[in-house]
Rosetta silent file (secondary structure, phi, psi, omega in degrees, C-alpha in Angstrom):
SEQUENCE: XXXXXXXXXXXXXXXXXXXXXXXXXXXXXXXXXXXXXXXXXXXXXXXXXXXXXXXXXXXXXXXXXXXXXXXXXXXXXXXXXXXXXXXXXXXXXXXXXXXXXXXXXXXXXXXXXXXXXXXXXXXXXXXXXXXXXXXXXXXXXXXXXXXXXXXXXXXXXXXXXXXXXXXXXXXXXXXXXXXXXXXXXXXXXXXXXXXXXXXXXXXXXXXXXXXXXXXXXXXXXXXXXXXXXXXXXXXXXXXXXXXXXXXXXXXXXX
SCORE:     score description
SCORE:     0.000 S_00000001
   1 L     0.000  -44.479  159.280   35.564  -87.370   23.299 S_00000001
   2 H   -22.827  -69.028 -156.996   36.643  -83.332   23.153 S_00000001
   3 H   -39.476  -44.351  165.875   33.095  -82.447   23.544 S_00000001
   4 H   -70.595  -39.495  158.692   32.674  -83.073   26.874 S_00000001
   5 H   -42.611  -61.717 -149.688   34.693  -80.819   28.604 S_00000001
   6 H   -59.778  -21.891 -160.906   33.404  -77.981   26.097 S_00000001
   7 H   -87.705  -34.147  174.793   29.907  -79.592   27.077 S_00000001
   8 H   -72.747  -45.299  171.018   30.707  -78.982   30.690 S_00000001
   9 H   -27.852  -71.965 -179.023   32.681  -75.705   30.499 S_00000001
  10 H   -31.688  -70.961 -153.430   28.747  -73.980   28.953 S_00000001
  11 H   -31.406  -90.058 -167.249   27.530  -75.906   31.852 S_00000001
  12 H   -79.060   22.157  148.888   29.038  -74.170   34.412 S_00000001
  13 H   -82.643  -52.097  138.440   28.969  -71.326   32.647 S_00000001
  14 H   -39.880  -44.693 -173.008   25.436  -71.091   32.576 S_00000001
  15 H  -100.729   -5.495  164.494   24.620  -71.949   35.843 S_00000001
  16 H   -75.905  -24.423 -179.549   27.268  -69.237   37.163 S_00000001
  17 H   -80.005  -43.542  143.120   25.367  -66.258   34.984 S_00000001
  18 H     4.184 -100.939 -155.094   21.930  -68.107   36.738 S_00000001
  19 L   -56.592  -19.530 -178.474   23.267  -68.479   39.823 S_00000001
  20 L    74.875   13.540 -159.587   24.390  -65.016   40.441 S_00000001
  21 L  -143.849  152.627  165.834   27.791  -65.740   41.968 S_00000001
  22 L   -68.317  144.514 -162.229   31.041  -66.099   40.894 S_00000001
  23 L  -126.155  109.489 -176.276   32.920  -69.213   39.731 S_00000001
  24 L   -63.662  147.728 -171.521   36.654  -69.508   39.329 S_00000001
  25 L   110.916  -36.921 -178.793   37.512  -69.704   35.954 S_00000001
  26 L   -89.942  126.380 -176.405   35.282  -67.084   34.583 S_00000001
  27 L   -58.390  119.957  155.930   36.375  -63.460   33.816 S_00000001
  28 H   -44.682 -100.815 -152.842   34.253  -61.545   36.981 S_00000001
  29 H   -39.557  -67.766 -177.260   33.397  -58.121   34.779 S_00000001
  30 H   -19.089  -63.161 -167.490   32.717  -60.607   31.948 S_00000001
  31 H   -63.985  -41.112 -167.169   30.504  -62.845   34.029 S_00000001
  32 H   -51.303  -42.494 -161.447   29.375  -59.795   35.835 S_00000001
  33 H   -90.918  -43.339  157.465   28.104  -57.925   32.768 S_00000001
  34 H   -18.374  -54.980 -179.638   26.393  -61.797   31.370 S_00000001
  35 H   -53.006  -55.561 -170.036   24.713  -61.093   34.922 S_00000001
  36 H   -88.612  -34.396 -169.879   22.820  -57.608   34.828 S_00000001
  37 H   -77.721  -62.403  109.519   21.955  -58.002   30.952 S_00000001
  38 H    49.015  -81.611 -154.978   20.217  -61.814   32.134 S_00000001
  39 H   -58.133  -65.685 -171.015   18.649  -60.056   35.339 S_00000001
  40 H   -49.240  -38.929 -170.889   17.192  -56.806   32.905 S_00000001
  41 H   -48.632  -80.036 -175.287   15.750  -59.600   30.254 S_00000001
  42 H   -36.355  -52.603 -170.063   14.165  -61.418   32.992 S_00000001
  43 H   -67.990  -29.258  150.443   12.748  -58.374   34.726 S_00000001
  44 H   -36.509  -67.264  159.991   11.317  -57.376   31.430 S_00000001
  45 H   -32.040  -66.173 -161.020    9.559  -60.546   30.869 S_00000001
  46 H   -49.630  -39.460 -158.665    8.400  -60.510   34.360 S_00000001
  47 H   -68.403  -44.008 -164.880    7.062  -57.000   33.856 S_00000001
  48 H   -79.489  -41.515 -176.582    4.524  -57.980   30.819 S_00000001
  49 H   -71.553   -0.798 -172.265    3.356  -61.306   32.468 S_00000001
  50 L  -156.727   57.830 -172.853    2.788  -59.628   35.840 S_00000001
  51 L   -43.651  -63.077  169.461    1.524  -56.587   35.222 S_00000001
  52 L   -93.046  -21.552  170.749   -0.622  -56.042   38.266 S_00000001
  53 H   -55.812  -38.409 -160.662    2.065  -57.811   41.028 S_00000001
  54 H   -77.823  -10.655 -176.982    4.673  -55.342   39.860 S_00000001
  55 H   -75.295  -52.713 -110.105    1.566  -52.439   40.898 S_00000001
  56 H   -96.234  -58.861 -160.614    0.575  -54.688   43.996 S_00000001
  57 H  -116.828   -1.234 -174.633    4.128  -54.626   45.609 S_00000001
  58 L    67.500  160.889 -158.073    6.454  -52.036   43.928 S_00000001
  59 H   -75.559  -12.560 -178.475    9.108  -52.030   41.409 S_00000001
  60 H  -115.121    9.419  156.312   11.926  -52.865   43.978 S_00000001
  61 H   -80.131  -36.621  173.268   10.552  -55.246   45.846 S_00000001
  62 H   -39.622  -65.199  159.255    9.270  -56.503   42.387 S_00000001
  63 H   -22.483  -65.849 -154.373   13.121  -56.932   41.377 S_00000001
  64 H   -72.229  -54.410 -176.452   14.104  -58.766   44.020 S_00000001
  65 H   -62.651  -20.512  176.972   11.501  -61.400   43.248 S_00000001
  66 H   -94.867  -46.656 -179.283   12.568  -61.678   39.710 S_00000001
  67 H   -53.816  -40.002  163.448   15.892  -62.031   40.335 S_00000001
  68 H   -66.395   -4.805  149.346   14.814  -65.212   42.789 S_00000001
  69 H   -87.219  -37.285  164.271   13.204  -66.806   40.422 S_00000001
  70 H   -35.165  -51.561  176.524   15.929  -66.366   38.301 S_00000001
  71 H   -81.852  -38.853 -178.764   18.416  -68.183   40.524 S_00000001
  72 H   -78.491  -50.284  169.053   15.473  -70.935   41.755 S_00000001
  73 L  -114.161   73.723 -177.554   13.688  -71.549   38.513 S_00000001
  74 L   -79.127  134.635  166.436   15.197  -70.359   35.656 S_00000001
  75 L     9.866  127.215 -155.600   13.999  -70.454   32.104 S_00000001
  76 L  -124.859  -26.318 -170.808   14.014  -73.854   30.517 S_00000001
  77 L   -98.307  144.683  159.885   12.718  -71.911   26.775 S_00000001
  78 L   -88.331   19.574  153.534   14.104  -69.461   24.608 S_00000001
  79 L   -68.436   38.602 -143.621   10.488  -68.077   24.805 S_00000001
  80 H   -55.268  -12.628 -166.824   11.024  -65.725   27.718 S_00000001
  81 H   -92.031    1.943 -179.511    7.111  -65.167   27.525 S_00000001
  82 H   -99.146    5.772  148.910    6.208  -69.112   28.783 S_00000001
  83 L   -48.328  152.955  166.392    8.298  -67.928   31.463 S_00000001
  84 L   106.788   -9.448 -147.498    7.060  -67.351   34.877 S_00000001
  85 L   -72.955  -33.495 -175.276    4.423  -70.113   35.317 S_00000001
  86 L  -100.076   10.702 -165.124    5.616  -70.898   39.201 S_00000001
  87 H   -53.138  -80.879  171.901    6.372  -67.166   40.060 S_00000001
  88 H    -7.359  -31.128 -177.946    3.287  -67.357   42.436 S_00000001
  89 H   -90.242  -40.421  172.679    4.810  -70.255   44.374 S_00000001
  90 H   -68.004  -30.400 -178.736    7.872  -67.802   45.004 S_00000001
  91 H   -93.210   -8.172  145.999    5.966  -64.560   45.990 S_00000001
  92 H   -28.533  -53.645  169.433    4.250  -67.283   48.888 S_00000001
  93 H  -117.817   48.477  161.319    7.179  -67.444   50.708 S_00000001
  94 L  -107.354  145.503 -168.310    8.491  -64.142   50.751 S_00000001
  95 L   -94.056   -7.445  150.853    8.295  -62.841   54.010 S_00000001
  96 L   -73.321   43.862 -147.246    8.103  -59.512   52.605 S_00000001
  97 L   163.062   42.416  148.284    4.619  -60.486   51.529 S_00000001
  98 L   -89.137  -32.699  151.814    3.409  -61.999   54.314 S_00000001
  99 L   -70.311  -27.711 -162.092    0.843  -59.558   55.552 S_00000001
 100 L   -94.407   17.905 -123.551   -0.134  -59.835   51.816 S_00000001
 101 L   -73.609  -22.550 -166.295   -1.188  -63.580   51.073 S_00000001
 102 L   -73.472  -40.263 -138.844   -3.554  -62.363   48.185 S_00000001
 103 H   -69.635  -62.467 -166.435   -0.127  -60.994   45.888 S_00000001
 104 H   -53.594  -51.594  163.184    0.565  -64.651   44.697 S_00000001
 105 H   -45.183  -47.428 -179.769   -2.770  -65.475   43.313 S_00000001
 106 H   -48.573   -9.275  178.862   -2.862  -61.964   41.816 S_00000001
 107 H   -97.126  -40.739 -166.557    0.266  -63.624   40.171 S_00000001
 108 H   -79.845  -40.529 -167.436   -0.975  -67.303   39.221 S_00000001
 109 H   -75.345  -42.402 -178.920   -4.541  -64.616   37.780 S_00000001
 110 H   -50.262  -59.392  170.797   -1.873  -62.743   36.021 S_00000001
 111 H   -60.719   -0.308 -168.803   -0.130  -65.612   34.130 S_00000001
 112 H  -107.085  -73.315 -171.245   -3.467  -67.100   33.089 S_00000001
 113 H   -50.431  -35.676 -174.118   -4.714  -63.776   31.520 S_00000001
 114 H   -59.383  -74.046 -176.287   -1.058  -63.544   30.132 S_00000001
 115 H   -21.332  -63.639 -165.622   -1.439  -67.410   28.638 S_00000001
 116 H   -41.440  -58.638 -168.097   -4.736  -66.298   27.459 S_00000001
 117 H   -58.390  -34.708 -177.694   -3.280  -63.394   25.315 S_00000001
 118 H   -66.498  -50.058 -172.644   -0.636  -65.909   23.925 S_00000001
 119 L   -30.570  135.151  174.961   -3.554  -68.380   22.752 S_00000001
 120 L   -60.437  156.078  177.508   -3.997  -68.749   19.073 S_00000001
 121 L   -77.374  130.063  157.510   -7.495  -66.509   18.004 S_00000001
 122 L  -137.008  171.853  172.859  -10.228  -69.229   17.554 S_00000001
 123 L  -135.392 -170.301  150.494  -13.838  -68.273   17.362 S_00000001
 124 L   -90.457  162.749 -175.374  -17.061  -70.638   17.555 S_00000001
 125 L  -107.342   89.359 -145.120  -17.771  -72.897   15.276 S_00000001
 126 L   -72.687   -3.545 -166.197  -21.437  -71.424   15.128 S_00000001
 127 L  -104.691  -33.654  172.770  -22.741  -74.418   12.257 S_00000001
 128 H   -98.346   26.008  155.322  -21.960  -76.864   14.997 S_00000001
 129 H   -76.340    8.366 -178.823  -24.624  -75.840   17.631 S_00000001
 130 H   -80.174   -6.582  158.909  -27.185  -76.975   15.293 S_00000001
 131 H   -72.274   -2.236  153.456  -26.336  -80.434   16.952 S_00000001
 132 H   -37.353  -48.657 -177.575  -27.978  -79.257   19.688 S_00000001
 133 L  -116.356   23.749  161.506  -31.074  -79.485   18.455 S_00000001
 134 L  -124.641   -2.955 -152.976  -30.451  -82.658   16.451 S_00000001
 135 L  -121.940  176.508 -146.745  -28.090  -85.197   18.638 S_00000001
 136 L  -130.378  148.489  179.631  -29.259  -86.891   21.902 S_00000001
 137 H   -88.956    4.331  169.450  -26.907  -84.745   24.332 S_00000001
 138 H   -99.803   49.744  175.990  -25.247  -87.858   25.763 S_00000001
 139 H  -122.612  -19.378 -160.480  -23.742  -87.978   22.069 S_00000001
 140 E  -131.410  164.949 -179.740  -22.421  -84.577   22.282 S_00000001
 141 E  -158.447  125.393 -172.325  -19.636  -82.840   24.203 S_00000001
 142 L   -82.495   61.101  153.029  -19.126  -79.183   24.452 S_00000001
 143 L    12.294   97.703 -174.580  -15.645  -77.788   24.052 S_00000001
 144 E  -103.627  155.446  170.114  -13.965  -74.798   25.096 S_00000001
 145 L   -77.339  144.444 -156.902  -11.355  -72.584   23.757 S_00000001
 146 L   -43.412  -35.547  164.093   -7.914  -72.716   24.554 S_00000001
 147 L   -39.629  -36.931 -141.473   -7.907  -69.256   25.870 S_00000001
 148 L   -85.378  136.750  174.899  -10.639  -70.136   28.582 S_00000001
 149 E  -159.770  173.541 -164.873   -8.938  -71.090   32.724 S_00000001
 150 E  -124.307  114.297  162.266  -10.149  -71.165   35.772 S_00000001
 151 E  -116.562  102.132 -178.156   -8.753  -69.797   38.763 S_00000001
 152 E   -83.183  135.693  169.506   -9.785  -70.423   42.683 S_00000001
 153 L  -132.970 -164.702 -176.499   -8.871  -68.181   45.139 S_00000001
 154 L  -129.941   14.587 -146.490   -9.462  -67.560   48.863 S_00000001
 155 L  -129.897  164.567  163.724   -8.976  -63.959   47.839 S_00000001
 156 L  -105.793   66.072  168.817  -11.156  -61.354   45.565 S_00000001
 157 H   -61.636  -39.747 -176.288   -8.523  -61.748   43.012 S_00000001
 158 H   -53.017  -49.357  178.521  -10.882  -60.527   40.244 S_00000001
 159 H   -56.586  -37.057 -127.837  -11.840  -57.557   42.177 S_00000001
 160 H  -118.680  -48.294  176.642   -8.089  -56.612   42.962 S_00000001
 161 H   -73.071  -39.884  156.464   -6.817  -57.435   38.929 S_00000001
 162 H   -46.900  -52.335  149.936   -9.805  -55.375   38.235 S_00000001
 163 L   -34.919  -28.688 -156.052   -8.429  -52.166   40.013 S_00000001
 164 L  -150.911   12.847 -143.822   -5.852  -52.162   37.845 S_00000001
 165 L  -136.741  -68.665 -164.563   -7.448  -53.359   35.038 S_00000001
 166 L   -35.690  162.631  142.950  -10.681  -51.150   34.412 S_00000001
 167 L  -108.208    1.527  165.089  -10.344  -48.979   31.571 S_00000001
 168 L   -71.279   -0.138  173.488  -13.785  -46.936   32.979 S_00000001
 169 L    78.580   11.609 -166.677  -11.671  -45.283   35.494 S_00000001
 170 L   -85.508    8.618 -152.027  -13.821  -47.485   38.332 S_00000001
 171 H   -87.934  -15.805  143.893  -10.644  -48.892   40.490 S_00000001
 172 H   -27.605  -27.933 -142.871  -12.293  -47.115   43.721 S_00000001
 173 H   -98.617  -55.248 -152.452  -15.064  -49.331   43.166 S_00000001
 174 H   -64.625  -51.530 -174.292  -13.125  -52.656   42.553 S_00000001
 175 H   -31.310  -72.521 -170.116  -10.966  -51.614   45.632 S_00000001
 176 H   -30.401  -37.029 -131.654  -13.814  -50.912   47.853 S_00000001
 177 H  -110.210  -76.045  151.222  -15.326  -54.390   46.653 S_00000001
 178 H    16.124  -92.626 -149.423  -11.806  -55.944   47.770 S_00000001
 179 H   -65.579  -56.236  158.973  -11.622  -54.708   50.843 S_00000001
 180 H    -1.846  -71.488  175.471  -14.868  -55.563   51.628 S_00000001
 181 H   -47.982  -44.864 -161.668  -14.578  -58.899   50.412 S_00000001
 182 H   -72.258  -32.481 -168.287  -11.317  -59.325   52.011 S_00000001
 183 H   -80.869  -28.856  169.129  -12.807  -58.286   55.892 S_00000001
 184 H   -74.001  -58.205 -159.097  -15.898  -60.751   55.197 S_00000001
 185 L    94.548   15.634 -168.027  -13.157  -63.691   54.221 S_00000001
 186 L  -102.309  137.208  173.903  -15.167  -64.322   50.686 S_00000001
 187 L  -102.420 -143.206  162.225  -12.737  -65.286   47.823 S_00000001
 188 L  -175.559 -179.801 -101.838  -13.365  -65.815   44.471 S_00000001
 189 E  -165.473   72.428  148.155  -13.447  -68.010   41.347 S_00000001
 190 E   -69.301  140.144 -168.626  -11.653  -66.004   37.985 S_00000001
 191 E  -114.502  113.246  160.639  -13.045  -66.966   34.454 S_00000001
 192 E   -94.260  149.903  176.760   -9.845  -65.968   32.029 S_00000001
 193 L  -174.570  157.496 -146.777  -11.322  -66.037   28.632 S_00000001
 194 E  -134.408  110.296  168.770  -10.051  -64.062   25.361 S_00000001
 195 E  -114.264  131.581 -167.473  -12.604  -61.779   23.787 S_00000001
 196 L    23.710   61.758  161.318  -12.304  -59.772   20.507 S_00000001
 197 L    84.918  -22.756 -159.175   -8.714  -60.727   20.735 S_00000001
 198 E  -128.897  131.190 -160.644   -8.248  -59.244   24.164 S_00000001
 199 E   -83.804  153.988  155.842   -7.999  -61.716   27.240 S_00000001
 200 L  -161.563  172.548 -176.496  -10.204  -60.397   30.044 S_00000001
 201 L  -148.071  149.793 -165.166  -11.678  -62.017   33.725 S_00000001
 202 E  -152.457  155.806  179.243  -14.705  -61.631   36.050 S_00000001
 203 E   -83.610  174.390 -165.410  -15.853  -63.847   38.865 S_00000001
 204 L  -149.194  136.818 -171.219  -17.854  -66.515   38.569 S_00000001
 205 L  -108.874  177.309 -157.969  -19.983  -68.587   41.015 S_00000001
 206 L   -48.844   -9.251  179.652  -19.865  -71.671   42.377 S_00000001
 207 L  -116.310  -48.572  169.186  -22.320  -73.594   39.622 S_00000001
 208 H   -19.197  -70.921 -172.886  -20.370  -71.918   36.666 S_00000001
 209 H   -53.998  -19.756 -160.191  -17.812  -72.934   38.024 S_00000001
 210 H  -102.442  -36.824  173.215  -18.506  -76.400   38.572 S_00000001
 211 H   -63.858  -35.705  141.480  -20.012  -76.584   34.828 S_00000001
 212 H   -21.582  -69.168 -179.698  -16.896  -75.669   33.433 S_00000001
 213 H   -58.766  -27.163 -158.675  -15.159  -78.008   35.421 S_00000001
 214 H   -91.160  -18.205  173.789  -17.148  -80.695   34.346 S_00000001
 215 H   -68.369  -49.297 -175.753  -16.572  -78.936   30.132 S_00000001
 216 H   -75.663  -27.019 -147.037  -13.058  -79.293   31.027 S_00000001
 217 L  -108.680  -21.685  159.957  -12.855  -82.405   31.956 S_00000001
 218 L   101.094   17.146  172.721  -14.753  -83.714   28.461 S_00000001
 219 L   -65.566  168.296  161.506  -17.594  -85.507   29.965 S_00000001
 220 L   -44.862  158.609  174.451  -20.801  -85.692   27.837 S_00000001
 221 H   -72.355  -27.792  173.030  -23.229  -82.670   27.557 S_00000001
 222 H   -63.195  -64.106 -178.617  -25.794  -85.090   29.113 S_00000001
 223 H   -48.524  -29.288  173.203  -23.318  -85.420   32.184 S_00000001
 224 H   -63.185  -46.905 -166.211  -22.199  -82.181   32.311 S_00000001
 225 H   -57.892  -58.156 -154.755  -26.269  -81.224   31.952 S_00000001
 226 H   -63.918  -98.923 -170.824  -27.273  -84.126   35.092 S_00000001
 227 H    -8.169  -64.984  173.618  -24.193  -82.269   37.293 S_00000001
 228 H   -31.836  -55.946 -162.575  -25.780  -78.590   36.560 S_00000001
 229 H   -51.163  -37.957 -147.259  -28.845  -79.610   37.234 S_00000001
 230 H   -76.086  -35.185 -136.365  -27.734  -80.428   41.051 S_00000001
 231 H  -105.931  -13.418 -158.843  -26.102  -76.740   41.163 S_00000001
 232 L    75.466   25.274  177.620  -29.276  -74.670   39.450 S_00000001
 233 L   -86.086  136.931 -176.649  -27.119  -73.762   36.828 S_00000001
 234 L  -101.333  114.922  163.890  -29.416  -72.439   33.470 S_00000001
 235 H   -46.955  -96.061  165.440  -27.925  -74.257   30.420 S_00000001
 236 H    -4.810  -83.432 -169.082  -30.361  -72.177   28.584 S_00000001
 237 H   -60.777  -62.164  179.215  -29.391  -68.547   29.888 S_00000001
 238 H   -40.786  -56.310  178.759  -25.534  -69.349   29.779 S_00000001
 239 H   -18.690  -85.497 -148.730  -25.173  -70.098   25.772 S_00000001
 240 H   -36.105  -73.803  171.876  -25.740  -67.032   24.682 S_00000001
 241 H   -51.345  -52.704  151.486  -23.620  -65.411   26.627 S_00000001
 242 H   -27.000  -56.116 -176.030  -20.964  -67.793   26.588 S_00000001
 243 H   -65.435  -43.643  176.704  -21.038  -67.766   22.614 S_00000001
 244 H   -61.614  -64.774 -166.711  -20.325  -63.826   22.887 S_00000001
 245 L   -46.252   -6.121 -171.328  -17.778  -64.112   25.734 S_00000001
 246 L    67.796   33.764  173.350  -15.631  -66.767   22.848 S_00000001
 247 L   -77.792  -59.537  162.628  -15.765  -69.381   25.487 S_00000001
 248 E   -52.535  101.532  163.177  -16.906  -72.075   23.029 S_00000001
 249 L   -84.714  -16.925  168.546  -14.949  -73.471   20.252 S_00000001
 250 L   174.857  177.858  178.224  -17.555  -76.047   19.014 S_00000001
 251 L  -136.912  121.559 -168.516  -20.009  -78.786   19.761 S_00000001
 252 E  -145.817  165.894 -164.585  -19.073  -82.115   18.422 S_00000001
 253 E   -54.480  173.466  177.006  -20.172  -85.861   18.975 S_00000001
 254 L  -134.478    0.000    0.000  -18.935  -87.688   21.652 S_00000001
């Protein structure tokens, strides 16, 4: 019967180091110091999963945003790195970032290339495309690896994540490509996908995309195949590439 106070005391102990504000009952400099070590964690976190946002918008506007996630959605894991997953829905409505409407995908593309990095290392499992050429393809259904997302924007997210990204020294280019994009209204479609170990993402167009979608969703390779067909997407030409890119973890009956 003891327990419960003691279970409530944490409580609102917790949600005062959260919460940012003072509680009676709680030493202030105590709570206070609970507070800024909390706030530094978090902005730490924030900083590896959102790599290009904290470039996008500066570090003290950057701050600001972590601590407000802090107080609206805080941590549910002692994983600080599966943190973060709704940040995007918070840099939406900040009205500093209102001219900017692009920064939150560039956030939601961030956490998926983050995820990506977290993903256990798989490879393909190269002995079972030989059911390709032995299984009727509405028997078989083509798999991807865990690494592999999809992102829609209304935005050139890729281009803009790219910028910041390149390691060729090109981020004139992706800007230019941006802006471009951005004055035209054309968004785009990032493919996260984990290569030699290293997540990385490029657009993708509208029949990729839709063969994916249809890979994700675990229909047959004949169904996926009759859907393609509609879009002109080459079955054929994609493998290959795909099989380099890691996209594929296996091909197995259905």
């Amino acid at each position: 019967m003891k327990s419960k106070p003691m279970k409530s005391e944490q409580q609102r102990l917790i949600a005062a180091i959260f919460a940012g504000e003072g509680i009676s009952g709680f030493d202030p400099k105590g709570l206070a110091i609970y507070q800024r070590n909390l706030q530094a964690t978090a902005l730490r976190a924030l900083e590896i999963s959102f790599p290009t946002v904290e470039q996008l918008i500066g570090k003290d506007l950057f701050r600001y945003a972590a601590n407000r996630l802090l107080v609206l959605s805080p941590p549910t894991a002692g994983d600080w790195g599966t943190w973060g997953a709704d940040f995007g829905d918070l840099l939406d409505h900040l009205i500093e970032l209102e001219d900017y409407p692009y920064v939150a995908d560039g956030a939601r593309l961030d956490f998926r290339v983050h995820q990506a990095n977290r993903a256990a290392d798989a490879s393909v499992d190269a002995s079972s495309l030989q059911l390709l050429g032995t299984v009727p393809t509405d028997r078989l259904r083509l798999t991807l690896n865990d690494g592999v997302g999809l992102l829609a924007s209304d935005y050139p997210i890729v281009d803009i994540w790219m910028a910041h990204h390149d390691q060729r020294g090109s981020a004139r280019r992706w800007i230019d490509a941006a802006q471009e994009k951005m004055t035209q209204g054309v968004g785009q479609t990032a493919l996260v996908y984990r290569r030699h170990y290293h997540s990385q993402a490029r657009a993708i167009g509208s029949a990729e995309r839709n063969w994916l979608q249809s890979l994700q969703e675990g229909v047959s390779l004949a169904d996926a195949l009759e859907r393609a067909s509609q879009t002109g997407f080459e079955f054929e030409q994609w493998l290959p590439q795909a099989v380099a890119d890691n996209l594929i973890r296996n091909v197995e009956r259905y």
